[in-house]
PASE-264150 format. One record per residue: x, y, z of N, C-alpha, C, O, CB in turn; residue number from 1. Coordinates in steps of 0.05 Angstrom, whole numbers, plus 32768, in hexadecimal, padded with zeros to 4 digits. Glycine has a CB too. Example, Ala and Ser with C-alpha at 12.3 -4.5 7.8 and 13.67 -1.06 7.14 Angstrom:
# PASE-264150
((8108,7F8E,809C),(80F6,7FA6,809C),(8108,7FBE,809C),(811D,7FBE,80A9),(80E2,7FA7,80B5),1) ((8101,7FD3,808E),(8111,7FEB,808F),(8102,8001,809D),(810C,8017,80A1),(811A,7FF4,8072),2) 
//
This chain:
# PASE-264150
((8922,8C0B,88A3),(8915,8BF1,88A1),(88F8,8BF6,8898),(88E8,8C05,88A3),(8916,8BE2,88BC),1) ((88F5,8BE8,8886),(88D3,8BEB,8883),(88C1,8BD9,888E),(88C6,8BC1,888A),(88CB,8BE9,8869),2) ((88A9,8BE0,889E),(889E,8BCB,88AE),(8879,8BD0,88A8),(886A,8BE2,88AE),(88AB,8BCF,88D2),3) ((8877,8BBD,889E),(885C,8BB8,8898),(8851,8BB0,88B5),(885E,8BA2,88C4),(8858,8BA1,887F),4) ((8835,8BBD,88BB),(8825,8BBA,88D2),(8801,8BB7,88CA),(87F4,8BCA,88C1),(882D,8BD4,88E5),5) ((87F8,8BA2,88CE),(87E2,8B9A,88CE),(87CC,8BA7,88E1),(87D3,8BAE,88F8),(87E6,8B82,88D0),6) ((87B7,8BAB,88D9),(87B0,8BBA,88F9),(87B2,8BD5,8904),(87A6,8BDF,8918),(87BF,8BB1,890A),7) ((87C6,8BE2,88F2),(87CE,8BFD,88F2),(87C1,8C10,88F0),(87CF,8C24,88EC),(87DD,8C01,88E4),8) ((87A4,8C16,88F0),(8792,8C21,88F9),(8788,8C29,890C),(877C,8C3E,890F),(878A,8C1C,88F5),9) ((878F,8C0C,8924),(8781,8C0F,8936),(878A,8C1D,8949),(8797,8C31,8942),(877A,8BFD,893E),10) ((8787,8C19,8961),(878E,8C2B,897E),(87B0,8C1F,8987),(87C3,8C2B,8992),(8771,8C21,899D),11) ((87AF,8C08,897D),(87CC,8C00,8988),(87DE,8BFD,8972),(87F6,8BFA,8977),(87CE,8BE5,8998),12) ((87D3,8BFE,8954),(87E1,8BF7,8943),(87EC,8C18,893D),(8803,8C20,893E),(87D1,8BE4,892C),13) ((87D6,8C25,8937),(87E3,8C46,8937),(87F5,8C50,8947),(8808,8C5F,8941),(87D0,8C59,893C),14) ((87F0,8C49,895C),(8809,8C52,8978),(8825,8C4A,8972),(8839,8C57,8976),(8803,8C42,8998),15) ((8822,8C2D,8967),(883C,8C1E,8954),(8843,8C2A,8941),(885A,8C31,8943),(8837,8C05,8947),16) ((8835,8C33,892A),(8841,8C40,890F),(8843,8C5F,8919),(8843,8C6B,8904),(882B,8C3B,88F0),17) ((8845,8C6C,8928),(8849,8C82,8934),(8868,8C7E,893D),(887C,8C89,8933),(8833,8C85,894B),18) ((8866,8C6D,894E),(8881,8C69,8962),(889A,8C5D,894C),(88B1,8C66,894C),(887A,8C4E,897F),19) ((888E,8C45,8937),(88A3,8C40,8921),(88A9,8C61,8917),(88BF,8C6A,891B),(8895,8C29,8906),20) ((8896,8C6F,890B),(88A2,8C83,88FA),(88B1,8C8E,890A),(88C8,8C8F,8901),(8891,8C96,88ED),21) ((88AE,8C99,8922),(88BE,8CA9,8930),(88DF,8CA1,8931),(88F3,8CB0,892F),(88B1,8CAA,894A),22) ((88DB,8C86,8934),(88F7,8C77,892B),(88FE,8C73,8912),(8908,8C5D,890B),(88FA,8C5E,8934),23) ((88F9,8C85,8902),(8903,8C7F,88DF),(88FE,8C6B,88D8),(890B,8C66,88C3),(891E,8C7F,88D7),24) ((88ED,8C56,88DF),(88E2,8C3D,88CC),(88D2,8C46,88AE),(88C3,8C5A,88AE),(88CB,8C29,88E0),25) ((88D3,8C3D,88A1),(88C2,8C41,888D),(88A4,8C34,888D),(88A7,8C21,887E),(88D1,8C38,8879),26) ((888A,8C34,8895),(8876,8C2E,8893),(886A,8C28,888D),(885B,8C3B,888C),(8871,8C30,8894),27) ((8856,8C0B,8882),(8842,8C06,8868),(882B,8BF7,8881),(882E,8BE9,8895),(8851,8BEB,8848),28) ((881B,8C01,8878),(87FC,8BFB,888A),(87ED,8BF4,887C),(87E4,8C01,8869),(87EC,8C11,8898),29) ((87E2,8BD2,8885),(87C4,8BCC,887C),(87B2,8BC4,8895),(87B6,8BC1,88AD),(87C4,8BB2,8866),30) ((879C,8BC4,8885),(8789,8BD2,889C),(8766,8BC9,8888),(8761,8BD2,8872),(8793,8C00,88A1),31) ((8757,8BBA,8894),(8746,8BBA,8889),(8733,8BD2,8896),(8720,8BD7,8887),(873F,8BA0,8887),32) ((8732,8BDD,88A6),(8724,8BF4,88AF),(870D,8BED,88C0),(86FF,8BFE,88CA),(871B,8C03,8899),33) ((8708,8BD2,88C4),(86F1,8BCD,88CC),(86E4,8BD7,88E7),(86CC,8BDC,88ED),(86F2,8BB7,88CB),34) ((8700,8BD8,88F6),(8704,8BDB,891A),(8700,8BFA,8918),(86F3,8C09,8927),(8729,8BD1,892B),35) ((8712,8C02,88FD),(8723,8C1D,890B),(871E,8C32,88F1),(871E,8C29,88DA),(874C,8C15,8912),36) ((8719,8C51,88F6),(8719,8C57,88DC),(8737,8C60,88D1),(8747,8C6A,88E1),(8703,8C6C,88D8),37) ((873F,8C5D,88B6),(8755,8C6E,88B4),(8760,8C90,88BC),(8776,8C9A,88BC),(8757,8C6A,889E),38) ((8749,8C98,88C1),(8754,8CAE,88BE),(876D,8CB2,88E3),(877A,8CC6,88EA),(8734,8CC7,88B6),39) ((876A,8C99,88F2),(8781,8C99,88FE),(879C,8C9D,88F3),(87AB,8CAF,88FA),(8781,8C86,8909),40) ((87A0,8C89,88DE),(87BB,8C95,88D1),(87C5,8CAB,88CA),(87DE,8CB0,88CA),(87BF,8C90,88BF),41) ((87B3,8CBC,88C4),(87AF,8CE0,88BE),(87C1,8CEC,88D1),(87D7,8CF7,88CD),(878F,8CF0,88C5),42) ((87B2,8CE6,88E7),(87BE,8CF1,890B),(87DE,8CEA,890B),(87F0,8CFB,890F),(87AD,8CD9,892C),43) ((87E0,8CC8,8905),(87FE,8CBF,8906),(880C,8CCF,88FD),(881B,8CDD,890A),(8806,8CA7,88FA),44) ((880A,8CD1,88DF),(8816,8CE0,88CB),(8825,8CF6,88CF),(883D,8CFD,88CC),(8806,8CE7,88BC),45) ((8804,8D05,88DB),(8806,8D28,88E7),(8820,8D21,8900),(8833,8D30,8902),(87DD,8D38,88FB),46) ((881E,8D12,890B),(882F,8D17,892B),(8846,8D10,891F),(8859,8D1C,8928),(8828,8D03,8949),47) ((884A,8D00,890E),(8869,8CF4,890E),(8875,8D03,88F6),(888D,8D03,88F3),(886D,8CCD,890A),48) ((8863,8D13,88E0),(886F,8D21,88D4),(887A,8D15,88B4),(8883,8D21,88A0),(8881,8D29,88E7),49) ((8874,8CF6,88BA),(887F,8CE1,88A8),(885F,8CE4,8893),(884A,8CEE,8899),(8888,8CBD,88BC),50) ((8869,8CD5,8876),(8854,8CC3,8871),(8855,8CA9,8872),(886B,8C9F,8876),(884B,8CC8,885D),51) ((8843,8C9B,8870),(883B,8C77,886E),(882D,8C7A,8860),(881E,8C8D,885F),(8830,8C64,8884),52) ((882F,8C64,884D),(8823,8C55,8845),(8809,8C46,8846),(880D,8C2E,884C),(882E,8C4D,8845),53) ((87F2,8C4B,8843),(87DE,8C38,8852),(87C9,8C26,883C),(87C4,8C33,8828),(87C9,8C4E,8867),54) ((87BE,8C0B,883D),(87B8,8C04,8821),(8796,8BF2,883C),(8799,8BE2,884F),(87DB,8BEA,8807),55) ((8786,8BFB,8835),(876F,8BF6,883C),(876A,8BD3,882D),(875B,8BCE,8819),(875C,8C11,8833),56) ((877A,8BBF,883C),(8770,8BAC,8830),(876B,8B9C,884D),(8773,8BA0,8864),(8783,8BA0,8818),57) ((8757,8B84,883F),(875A,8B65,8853),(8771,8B59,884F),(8781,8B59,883D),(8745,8B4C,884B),58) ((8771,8B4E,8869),(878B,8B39,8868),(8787,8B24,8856),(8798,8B1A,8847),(8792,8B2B,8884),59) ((8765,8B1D,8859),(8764,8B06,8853),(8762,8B03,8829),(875D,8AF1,8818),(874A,8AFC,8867),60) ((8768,8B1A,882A),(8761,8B21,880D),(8782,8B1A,87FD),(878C,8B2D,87F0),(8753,8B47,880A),61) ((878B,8B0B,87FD),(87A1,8B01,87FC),(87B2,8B09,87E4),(87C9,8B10,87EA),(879D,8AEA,87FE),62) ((87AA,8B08,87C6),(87A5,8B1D,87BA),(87B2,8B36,87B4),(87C6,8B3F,87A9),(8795,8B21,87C2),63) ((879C,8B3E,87C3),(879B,8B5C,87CD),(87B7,8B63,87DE),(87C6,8B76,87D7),(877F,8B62,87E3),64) ((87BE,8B51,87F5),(87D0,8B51,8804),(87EC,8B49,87F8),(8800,8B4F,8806),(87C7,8B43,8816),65) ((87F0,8B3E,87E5),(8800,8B33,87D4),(880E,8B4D,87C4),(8826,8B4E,87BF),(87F0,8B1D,87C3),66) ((87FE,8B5E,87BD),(87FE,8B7C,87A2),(8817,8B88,87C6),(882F,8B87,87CB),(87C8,8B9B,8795),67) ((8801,8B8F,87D4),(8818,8BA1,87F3),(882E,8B94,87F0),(8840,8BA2,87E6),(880F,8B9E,881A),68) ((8835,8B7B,87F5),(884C,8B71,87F3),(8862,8B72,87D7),(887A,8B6D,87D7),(8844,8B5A,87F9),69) ((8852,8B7A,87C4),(8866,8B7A,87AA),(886C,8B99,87A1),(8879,8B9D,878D),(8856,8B68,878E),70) ((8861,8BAE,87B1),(8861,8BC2,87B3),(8878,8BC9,87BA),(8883,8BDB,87AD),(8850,8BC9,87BE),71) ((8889,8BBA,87D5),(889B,8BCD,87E7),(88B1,8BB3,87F2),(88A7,8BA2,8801),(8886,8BE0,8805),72) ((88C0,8BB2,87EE),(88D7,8B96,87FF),(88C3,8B9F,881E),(88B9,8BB5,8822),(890C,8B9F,8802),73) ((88C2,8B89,882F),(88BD,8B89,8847),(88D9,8B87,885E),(88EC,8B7B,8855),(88A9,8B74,8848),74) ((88DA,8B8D,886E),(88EE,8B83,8879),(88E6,8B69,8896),(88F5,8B58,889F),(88FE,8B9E,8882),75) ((88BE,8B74,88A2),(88B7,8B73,88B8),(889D,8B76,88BA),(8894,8B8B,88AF),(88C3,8B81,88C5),76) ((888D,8B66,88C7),(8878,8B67,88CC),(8868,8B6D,88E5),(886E,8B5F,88F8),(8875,8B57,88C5),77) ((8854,8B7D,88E8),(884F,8B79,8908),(8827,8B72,88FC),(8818,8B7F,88EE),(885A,8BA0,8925),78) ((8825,8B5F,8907),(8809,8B59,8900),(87FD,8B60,891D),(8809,8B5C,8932),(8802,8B38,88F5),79) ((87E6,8B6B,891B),(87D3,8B77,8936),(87BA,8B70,8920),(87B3,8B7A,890A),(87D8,8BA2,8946),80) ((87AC,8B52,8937),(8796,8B42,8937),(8783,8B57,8932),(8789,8B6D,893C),(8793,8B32,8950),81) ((876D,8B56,8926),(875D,8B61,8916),(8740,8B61,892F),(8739,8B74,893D),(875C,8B4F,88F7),82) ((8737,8B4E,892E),(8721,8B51,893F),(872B,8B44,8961),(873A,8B31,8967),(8706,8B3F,892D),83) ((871D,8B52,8970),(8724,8B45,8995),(871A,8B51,89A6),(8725,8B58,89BB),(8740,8B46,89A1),84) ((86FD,8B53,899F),(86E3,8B57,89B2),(86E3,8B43,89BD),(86E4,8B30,89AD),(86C8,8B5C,89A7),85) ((86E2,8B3B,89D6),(86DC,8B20,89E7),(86C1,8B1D,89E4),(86BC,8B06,89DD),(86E4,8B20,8A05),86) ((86A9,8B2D,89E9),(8688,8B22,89EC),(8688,8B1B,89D1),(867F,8B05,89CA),(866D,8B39,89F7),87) ((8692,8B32,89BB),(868E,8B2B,89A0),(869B,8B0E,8991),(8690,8B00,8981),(8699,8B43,8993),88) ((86AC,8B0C,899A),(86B6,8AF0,8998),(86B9,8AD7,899B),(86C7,8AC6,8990),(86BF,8AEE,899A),89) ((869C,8AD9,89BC),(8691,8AC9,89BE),(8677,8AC3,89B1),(8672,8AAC,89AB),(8693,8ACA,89D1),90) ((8665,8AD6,89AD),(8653,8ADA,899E),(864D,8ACC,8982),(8639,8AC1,8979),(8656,8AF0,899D),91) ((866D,8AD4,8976),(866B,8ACB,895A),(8689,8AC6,894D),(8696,8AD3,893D),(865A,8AE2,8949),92) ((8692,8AA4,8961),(86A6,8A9C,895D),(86B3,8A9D,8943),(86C9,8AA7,893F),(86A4,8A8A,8966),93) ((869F,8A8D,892D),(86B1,8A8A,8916),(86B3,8A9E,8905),(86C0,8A9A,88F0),(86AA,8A77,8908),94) ((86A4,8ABC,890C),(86B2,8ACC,88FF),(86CD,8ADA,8906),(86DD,8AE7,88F8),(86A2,8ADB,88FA),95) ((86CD,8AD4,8922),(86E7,8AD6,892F),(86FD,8AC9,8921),(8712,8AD4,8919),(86E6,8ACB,894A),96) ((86F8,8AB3,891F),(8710,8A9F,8913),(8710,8A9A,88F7),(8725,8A8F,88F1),(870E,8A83,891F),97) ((8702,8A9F,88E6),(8707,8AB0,88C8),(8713,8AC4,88C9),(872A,8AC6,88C0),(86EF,8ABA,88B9),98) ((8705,8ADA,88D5),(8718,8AF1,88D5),(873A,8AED,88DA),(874B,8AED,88C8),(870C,8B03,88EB),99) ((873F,8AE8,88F8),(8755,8AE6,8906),(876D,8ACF,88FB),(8785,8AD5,88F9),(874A,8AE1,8922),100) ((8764,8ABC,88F8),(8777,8AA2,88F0),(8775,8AAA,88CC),(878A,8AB4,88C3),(8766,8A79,88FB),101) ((875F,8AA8,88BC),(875C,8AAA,88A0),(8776,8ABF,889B),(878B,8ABB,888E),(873C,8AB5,8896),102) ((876E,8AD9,88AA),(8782,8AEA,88AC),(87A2,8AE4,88AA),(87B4,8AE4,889A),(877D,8AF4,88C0),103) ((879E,8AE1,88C3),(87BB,8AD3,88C0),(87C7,8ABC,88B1),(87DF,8ABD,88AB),(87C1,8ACA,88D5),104) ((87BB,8AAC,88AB),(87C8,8A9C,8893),(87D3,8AA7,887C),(87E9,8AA7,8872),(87B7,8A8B,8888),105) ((87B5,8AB7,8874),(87BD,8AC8,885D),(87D7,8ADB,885B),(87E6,8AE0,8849),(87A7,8AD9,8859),106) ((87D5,8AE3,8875),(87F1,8AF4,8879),(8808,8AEA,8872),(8818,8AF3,8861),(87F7,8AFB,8893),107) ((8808,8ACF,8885),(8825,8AC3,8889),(8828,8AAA,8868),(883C,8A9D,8861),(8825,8AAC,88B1),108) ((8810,8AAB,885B),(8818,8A9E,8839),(8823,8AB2,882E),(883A,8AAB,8827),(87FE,8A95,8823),109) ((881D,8AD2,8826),(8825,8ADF,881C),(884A,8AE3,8824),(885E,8ADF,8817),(8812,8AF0,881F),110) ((8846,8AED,8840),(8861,8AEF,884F),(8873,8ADF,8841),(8885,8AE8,8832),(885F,8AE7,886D),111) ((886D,8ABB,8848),(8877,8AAA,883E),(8889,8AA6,881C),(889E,8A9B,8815),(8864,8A9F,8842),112) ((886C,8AB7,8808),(887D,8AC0,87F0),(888B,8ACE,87E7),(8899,8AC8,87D4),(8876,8AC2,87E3),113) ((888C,8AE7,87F1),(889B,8B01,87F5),(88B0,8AFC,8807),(88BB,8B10,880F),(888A,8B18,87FF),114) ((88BB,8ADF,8813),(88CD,8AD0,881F),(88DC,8AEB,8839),(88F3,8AF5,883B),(88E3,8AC2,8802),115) ((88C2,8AEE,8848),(88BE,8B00,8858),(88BD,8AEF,8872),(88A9,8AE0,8872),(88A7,8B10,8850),116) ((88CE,8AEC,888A),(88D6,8ADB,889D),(88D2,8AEC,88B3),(88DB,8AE0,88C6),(88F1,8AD1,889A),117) ((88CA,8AFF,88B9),(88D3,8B0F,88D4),(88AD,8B1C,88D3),(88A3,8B28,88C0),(88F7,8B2E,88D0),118) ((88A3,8B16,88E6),(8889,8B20,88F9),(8888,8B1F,8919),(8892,8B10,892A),(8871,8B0E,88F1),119) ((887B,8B33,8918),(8872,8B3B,893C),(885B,8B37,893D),(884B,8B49,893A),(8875,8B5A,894A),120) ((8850,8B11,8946),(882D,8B10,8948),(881F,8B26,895E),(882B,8B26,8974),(8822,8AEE,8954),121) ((880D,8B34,895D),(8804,8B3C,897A),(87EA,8B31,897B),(87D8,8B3F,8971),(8804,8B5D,8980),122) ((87E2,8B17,8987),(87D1,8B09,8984),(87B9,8B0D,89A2),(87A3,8B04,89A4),(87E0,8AEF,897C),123) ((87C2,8B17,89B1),(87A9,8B23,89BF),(87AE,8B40,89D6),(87C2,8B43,89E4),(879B,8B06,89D2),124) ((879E,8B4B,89D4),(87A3,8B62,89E8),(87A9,8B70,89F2),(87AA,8B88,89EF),(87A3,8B65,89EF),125) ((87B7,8B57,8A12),(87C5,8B5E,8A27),(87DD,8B62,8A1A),(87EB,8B74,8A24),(87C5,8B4B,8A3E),126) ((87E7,8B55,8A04),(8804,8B51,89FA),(880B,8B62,89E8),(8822,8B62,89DF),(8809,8B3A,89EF),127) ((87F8,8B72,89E0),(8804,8B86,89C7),(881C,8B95,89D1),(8831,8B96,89C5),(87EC,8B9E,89BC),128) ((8816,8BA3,89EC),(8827,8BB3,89F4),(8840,8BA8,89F4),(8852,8BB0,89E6),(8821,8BBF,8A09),129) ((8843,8B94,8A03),(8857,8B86,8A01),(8869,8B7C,89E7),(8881,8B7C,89E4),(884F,8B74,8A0D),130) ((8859,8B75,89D8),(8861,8B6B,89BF),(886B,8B81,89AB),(887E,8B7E,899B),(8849,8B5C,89B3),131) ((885C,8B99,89AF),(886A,8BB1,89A4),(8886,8BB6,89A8),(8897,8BBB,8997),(885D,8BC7,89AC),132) ((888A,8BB4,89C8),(88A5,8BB8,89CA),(88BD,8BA0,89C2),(88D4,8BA3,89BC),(88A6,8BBE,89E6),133) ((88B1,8B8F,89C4),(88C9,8B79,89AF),(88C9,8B7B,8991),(88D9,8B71,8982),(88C3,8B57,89B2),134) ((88AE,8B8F,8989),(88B7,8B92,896F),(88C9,8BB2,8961),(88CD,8BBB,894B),(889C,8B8D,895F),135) ((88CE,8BB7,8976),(88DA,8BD3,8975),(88F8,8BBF,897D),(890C,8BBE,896E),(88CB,8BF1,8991),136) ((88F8,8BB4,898E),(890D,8BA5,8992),(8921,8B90,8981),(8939,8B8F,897F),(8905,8B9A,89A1),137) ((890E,8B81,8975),(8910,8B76,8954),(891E,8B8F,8947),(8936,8B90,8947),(88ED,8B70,8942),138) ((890F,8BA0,893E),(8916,8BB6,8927),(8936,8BC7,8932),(8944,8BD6,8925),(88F7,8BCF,8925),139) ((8938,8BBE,894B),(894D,8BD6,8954),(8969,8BC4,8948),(897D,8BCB,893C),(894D,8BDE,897F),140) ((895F,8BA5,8952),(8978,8B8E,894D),(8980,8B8A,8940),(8998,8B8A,893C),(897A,8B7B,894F),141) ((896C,8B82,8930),(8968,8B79,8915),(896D,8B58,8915),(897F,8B4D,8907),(897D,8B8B,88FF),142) ((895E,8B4C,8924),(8961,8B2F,8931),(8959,8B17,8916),(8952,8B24,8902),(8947,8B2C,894E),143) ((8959,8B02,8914),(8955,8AFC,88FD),(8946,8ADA,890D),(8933,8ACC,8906),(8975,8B00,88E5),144) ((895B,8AD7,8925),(8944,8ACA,8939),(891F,8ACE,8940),(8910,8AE2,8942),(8951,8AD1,8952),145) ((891B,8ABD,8942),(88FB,8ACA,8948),(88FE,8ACB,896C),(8911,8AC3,897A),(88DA,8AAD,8939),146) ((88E4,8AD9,8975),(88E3,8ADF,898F),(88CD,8AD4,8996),(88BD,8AD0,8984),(88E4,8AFA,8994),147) ((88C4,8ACB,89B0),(88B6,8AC0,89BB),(88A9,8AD8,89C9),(88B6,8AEA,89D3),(88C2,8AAB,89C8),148) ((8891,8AD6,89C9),(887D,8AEE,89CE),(8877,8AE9,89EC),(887D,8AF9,89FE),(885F,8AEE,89BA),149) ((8866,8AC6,89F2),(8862,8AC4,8A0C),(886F,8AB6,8A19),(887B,8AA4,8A0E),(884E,8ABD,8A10),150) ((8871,8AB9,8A30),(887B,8AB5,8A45),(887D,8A93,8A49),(8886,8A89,8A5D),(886A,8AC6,8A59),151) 
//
């Protein structure tokens, strides 16, 4: 299965494209780098022995995000929210919500044309972990239902 992961840089998104490769998924990572540097993927790479794919773009660069998508059939998405500093987010809401929502629109228009139906939002935090495991769960099923994240 090939599964595109957003975020895949970071501390929880790397732990994800680690754990996909280890399960023979095939891998494509974007990542604007802002949080995280790439050279995490390096590490992934090195441990799982696999390569990925990694394309240093914005989400919101739609575009840009559009070229990843015409690159590779998708099968799956796991998006991991970009910015989620709490002081920082209070600080300086609307770059929060450019970033985070702009993001995601952009995602889910592209998705939408590449008539791409299947994502794992991980929209804050506490839930990544959790949400990881329904998307390992997704990928194991191959569910075509969507899943309800919260409770």
């Amino acid at each position: 299965m090939v599964v595109l992961v957003t975020g895949g840089a970071g501390y929880i998104g790397s732990h994800t494209v680690l754990a996909l490769q280890r399960a023979a998924h095939e891998v494509i990572v974007v990542d604007n780098c802002a949080n995280s540097p790439p050279v995490a993927l390096d590490r992934v790479q090195q441990l799982s022995g696999s390569a990925l794919v990694f394309h240093e773009t914005d989400l919101r660069d739609t575009r840009g995000l559009s070229r990843v998508f015409d690159e590779r059939a998708i099968d799956v998405v796991i998006h991991f929210e970009g910015l989620k500093a709490v002081g920082e987010s209070v600080a300086h809401p609307l770059r929060y919500y450019h970033n985070n929502i702009a993001a995601t629109v952009s995602l889910c228009t592209v998705m939408d044309q590449h008539d791409i139906r299947k994502i794992v939002p991980a929209r804050s935090h506490q839930h990544r972990q959790r949400l990881a495991g329904i998307a390992f769960a997704l990928l194991q099923s191959r569910r075509s239902r969507p899943i309800r994240a919260h409770r």
